[in-house]
Biotite code that builds the C-alpha atoms (Angstrom):
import biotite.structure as struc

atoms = struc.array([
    struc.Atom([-71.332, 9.229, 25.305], chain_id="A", res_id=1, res_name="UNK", atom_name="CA", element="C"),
    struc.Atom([-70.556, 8.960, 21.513], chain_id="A", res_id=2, res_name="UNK", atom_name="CA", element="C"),
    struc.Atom([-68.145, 6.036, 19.842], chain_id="A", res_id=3, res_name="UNK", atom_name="CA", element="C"),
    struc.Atom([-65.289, 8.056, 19.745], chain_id="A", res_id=4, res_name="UNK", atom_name="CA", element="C"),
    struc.Atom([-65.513, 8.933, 23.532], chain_id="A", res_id=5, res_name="UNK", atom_name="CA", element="C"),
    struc.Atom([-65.597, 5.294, 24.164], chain_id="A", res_id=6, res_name="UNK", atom_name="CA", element="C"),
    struc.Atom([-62.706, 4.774, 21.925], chain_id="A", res_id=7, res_name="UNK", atom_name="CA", element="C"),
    struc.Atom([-60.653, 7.390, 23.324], chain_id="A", res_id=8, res_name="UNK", atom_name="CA", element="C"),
    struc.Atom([-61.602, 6.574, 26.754], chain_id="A", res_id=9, res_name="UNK", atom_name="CA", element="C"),
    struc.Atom([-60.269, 2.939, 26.149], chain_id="A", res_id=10, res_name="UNK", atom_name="CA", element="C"),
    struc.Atom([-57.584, 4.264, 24.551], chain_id="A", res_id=11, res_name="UNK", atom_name="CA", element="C"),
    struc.Atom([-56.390, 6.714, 27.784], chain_id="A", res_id=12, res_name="UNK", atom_name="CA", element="C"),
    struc.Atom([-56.769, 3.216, 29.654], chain_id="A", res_id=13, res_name="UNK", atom_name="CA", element="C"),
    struc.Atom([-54.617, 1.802, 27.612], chain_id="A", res_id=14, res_name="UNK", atom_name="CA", element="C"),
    struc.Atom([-52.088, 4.101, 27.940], chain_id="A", res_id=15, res_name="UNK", atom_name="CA", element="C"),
    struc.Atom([-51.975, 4.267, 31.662], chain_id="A", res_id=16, res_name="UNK", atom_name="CA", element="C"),
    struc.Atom([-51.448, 0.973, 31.907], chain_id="A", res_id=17, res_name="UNK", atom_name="CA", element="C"),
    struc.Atom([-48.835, 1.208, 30.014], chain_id="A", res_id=18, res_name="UNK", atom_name="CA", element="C"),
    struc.Atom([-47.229, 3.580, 31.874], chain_id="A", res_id=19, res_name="UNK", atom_name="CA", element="C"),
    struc.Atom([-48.177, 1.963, 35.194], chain_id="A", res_id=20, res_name="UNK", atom_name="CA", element="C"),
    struc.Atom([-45.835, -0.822, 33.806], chain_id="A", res_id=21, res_name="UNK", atom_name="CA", element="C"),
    struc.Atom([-48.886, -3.671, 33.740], chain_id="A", res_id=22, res_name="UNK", atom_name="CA", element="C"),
    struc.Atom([-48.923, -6.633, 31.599], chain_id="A", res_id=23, res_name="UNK", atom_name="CA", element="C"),
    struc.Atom([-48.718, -6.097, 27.844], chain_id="A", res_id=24, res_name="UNK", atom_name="CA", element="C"),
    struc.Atom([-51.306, -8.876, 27.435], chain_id="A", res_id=25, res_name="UNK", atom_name="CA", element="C"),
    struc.Atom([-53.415, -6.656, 29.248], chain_id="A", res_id=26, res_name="UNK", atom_name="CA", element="C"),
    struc.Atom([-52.371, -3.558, 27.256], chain_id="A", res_id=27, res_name="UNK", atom_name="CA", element="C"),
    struc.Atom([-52.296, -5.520, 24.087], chain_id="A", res_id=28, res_name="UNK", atom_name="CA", element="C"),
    struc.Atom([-56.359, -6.329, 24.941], chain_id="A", res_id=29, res_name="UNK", atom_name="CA", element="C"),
    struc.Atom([-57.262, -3.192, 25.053], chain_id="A", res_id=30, res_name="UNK", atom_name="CA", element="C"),
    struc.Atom([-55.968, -2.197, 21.808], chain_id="A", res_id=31, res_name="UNK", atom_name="CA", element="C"),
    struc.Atom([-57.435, -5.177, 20.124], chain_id="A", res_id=32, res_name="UNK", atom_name="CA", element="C"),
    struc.Atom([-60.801, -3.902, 21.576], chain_id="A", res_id=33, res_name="UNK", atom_name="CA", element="C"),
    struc.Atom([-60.205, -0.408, 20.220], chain_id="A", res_id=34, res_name="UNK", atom_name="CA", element="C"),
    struc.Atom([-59.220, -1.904, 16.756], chain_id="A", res_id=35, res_name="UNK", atom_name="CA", element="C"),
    struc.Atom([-62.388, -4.055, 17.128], chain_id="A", res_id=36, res_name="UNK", atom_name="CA", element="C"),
    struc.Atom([-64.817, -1.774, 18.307], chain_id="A", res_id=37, res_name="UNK", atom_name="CA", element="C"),
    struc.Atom([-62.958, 1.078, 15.369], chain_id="A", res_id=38, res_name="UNK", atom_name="CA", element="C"),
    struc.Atom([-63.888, -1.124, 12.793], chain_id="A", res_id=39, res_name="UNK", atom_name="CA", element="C"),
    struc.Atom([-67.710, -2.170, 14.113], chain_id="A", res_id=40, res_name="UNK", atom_name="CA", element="C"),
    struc.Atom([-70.082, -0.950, 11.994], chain_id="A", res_id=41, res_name="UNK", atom_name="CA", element="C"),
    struc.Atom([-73.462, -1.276, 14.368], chain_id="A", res_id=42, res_name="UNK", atom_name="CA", element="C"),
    struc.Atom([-73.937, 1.268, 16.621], chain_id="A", res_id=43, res_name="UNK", atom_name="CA", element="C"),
    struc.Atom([-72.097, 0.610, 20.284], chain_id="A", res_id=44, res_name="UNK", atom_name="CA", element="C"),
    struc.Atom([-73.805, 2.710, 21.880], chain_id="A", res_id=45, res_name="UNK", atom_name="CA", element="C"),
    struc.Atom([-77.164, 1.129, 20.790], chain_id="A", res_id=46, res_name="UNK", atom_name="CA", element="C"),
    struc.Atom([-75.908, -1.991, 21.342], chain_id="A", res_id=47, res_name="UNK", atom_name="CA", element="C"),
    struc.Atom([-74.272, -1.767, 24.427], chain_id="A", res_id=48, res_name="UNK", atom_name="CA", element="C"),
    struc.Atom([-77.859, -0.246, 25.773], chain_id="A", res_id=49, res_name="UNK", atom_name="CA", element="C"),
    struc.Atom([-79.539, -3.340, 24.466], chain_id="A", res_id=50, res_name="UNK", atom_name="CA", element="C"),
    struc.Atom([-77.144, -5.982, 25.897], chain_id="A", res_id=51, res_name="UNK", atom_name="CA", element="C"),
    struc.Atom([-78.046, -3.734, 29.185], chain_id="A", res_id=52, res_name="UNK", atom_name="CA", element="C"),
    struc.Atom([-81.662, -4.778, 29.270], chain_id="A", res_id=53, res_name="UNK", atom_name="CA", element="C"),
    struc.Atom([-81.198, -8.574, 28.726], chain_id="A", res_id=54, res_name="UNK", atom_name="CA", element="C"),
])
């Protein structure tokens, strides 16, 4: 999985729950996370597997 699966991924999520009529604080999270994870400049994939090990 590559950043920009991740990113779209979260942003399908978003969008369903949208849809699906749940809370816009919960939608609203999810698109800080996308903005947030857009702009990261480490490599989430690397760091994701790291936190995994911990």
């Amino acid at each position: 999985m590559e950043r920009e699966d991740i990113l779209d991924l979260l942003a399908n999520i978003s969008k369903l729950l949208e849809i699906k009529g749940e809370n816009v604080f919960k939608v609203r999270a999810y698109e800080n996370t996308i903005r947030e994870l857009g702009a990261y400049k480490g490599d989430i994939i690397k760091d994701i597997e790291f936190g995994e090990r911990r």
